[in-house]
C-alpha positions in Angstrom: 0.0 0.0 0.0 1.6 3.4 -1.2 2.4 5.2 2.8 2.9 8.7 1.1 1.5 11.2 3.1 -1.4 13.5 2.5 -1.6 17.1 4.5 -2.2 16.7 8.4 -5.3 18.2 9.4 -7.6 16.8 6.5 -10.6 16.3 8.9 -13.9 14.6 8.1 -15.4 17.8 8.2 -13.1 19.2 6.0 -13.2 16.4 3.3 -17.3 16.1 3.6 -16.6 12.3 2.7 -15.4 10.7 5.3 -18.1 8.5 6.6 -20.1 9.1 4.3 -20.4 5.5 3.1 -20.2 1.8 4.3 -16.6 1.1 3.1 -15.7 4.3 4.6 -17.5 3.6 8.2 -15.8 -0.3 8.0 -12.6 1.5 7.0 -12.9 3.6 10.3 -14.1 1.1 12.4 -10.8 -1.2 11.2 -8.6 1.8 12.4 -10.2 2.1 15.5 -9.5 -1.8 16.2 -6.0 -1.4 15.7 -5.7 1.3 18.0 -7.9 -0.5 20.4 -4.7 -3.0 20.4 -2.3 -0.5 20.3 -3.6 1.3 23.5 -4.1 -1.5 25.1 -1.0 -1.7 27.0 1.1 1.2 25.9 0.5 5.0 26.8 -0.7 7.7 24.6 1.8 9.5 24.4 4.7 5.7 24.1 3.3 5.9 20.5 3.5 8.2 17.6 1.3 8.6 14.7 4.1 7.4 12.4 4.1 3.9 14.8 -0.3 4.2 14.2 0.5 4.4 10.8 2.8 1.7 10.8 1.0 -1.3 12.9 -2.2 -0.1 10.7 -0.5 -0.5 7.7 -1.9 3.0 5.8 -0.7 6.2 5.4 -0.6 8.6 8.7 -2.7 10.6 6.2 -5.4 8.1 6.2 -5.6 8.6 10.1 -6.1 12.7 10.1 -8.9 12.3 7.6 -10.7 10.3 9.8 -9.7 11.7 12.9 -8.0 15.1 12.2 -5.6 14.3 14.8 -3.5 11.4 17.0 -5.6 13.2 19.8 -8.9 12.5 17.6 -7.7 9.1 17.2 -7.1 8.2 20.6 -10.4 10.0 22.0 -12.4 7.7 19.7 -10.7 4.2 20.3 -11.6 5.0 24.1 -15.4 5.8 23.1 -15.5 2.7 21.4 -13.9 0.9 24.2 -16.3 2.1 26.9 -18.8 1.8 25.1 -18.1 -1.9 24.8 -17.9 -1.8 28.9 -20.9 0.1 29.2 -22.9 -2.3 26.8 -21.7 -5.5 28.9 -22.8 -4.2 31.9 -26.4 -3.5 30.3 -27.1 -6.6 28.8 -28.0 -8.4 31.7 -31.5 -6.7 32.7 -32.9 -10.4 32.4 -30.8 -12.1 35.3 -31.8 -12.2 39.1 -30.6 -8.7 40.9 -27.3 -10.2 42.5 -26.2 -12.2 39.0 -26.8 -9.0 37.2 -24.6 -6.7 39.7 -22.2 -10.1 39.6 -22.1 -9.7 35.9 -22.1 -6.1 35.8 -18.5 -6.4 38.1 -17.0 -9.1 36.2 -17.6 -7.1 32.9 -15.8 -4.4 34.7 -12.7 -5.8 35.5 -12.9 -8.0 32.4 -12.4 -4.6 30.5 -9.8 -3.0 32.5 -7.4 -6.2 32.9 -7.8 -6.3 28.7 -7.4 -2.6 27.9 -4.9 -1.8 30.7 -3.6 1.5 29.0 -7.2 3.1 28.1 -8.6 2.3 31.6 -6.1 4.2 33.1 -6.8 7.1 31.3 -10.0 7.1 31.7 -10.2 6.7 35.6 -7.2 9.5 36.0 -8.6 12.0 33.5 -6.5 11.8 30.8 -2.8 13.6 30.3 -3.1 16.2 32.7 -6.7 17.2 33.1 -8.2 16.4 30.0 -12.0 17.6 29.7 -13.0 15.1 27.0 -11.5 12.4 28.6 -13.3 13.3 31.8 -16.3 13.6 30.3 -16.2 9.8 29.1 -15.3 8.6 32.6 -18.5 10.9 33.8 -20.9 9.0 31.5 -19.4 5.9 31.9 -20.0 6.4 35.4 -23.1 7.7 35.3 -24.3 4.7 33.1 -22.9 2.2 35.6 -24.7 3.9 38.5 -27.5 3.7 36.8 -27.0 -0.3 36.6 -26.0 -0.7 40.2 -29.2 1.2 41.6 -31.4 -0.5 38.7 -30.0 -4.0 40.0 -30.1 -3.2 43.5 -33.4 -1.3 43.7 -34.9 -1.7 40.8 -35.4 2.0 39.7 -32.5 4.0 39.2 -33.6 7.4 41.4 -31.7 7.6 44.3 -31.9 9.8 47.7 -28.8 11.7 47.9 -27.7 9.7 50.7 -27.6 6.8 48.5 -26.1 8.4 45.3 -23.2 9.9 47.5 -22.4 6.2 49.1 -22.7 4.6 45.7 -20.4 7.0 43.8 -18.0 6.7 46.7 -17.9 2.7 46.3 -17.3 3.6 42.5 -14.5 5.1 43.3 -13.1 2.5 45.5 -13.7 0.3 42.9 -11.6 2.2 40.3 -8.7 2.6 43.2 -8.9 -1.6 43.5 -9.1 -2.1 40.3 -6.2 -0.2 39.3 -3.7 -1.4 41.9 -5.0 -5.0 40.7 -4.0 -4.6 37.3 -0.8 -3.3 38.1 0.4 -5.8 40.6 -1.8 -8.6 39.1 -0.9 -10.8 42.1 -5.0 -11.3 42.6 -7.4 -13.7 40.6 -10.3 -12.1 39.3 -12.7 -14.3 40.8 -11.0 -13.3 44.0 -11.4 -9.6 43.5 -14.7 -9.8 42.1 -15.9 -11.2 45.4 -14.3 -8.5 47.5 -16.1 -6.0 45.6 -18.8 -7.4 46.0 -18.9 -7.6 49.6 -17.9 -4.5 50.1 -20.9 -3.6 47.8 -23.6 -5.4 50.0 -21.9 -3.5 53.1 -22.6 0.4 51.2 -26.0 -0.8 50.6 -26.4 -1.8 53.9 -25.0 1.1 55.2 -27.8 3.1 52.9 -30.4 1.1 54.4 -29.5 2.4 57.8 -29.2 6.0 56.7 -32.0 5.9 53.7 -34.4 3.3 55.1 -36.1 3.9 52.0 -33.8 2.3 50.3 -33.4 -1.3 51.6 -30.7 -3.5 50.8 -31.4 -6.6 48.9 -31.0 -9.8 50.7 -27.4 -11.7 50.1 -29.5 -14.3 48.5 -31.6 -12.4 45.8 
């Protein structure tokens, strides 16, 4: 394939074409799987566009009309990522309240232990503070609160006492999760079981300070 460059900065809204038909949206969707195994276990900022280029086998060209930028590339692999993460832990609407929080977790870790580079971005806000970056890890958390009070209540309107104690187990679940994939000295099964339990003690610990919000038994 001829690798000869075309201007940086060709965006889709500049062309008017990109993704404009099937080839082109299975074209973008193919780049976006490579960098989903790119940034898998190596940093934004380990790889250049030149290396993007390279492991896709196109021209770096190809990559700034789609994306307009290594910034626009990356941004988009990790909304395609999360989204996968968010869709997993949706799926299960069907299954008993515990087995749907159960696979809701599992999904969770399954997704950080496989895309190690892009979770860790995500949970610390990108390079620096980075707003778009941020914003993702918002929704994504928003979206999996939704889940947890949807599987644990069954609506997904919570008291304040209970959105504050469920947003702060979120983020002790991020704080596990990342020292778990760094030191990967724990079986997921193992983990997955911890933060669980520690689950059923903050909704305990909402029943006794929302009683309006009970906590489902451990058998449910």
């Amino acid at each position: 394939m001829n690798k000869s460059q075309q201007p940086p900065g060709r965006s889709p809204k500049a062309s008017g074409r990109a993704g404009d038909s099937p080839r082109s949206q299975e074209r973008r969707a193919e780049l976006i799987a490579v960098g989903r195994r790119l940034f898998a276990r190596t940093s934004y900022d380990a790889l250049s566009i030149d290396d993007i280029a390279y492991h896709a086998d196109v021209a770096k060209g190809l990559i700034y009309y789609y994306f307009a930028s290594k910034r626009g590339y990356y941004l988009a692999v990790v909304e395609d990522s999360v989204s996968k993460l968010v869709s997993n832990a949706e799926e299960a609407q069907e299954l008993p309240p515990r087995e749907r929080l159960l696979h809701t977790l599992d999904g969770y870790l399954r997704f950080a232990w496989g895309h190690e580079a892009a979770y860790r971005t995500i949970i610390s806000g990108g390079v620096g503070f980075d707003t778009e970056v941020q914003a993702i890890r918002d929704r994504v958390r928003e979206r999996l609160l939704s889940t947890i009070a949807e599987g644990a209540y069954g609506r997904t309107e919570l008291a304040p006492p209970a959105r504050a104690a469920l947003t702060g187990w979120l983020s002790y679940v991020e704080g596990f999760t990342l020292d778990w994939i760094h030191h990967r000295d724990l079986e997921r099964d193992f983990v997955l079981r911890m933060l669980a339990a520690a689950l059923l003690d903050t909704l305990r610990t909402i029943e006794r300070f929302a009683p309006d919000h009970p906590a489902p038994s451990a058998d449910a």
